[in-house]
C-alpha positions as CSV (number, residue, x, y, z in Angstrom):
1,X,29.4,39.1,-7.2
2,X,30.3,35.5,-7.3
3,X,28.0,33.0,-9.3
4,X,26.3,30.5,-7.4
5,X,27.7,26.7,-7.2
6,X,25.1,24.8,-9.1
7,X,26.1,21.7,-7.2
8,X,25.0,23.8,-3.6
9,X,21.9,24.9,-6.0
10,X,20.7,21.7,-7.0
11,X,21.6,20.0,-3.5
12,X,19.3,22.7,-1.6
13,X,16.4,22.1,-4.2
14,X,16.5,18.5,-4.1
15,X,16.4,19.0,0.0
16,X,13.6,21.4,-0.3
17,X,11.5,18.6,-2.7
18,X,12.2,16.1,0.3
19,X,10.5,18.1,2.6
20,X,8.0,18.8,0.7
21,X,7.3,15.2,-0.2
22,X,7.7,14.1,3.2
23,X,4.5,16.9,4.1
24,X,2.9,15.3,1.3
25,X,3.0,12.0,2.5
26,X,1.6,13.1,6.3
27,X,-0.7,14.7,4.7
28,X,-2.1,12.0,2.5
29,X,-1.7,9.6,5.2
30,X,-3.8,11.5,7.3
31,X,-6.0,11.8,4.5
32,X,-6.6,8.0,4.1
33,X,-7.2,7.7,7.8
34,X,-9.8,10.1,7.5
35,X,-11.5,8.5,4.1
36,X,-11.4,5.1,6.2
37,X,-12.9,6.7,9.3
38,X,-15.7,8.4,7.2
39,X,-16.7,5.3,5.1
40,X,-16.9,3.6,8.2
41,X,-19.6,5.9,9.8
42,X,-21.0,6.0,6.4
43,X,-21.3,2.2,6.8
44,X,-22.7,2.5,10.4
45,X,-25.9,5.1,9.3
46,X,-26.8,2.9,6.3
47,X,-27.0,0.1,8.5
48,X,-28.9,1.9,11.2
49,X,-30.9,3.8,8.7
50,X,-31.6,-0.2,6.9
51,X,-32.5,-1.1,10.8
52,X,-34.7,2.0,11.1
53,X,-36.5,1.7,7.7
54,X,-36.9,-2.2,8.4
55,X,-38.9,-1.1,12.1
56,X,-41.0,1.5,10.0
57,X,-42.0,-0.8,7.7
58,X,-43.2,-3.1,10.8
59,X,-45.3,-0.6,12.5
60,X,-47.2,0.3,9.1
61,X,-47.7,-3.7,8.6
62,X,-49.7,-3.5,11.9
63,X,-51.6,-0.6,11.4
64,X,-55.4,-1.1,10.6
65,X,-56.2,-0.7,6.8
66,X,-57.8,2.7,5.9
67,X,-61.2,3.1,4.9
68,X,-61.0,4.5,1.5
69,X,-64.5,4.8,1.0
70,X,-65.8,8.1,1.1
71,X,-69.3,8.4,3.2
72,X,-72.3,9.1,1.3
């Protein structure tokens, strides 16, 4: 059996470590698209939670103080 051309070898390995970077490089791209999408909802719910704490705090600022006397 004939030995391989190392020049064919090394020319189909570099090809496959092209493809495999280019699936890399999707991949992270899609990656960072998703990290910006997530830190963007995370930015929404701390803002709504922020709005909804803010609105909690209101209502207990109107509520009558407690009697904390106990009856005798």
């Amino acid at each position: 059996m004939a030995e391989p051309n190392p020049t064919i070898e090394l020319v189909e390995r570099v090809e496959r470590l092209l493809l495999r970077y280019d699936e890399l490089r999707r991949t992270n791209e899609l990656l960072s698209l998703q990290v910006t999408a997530l830190t963007s909802e995370r930015d929404s719910l701390k803002s709504r939670l922020s709005a909804a704490r803010a609105r909690v705090d209101a209502l207990l600022e109107r509520l009558p103080e407690a009697d904390t006397k106990t009856p005798s």
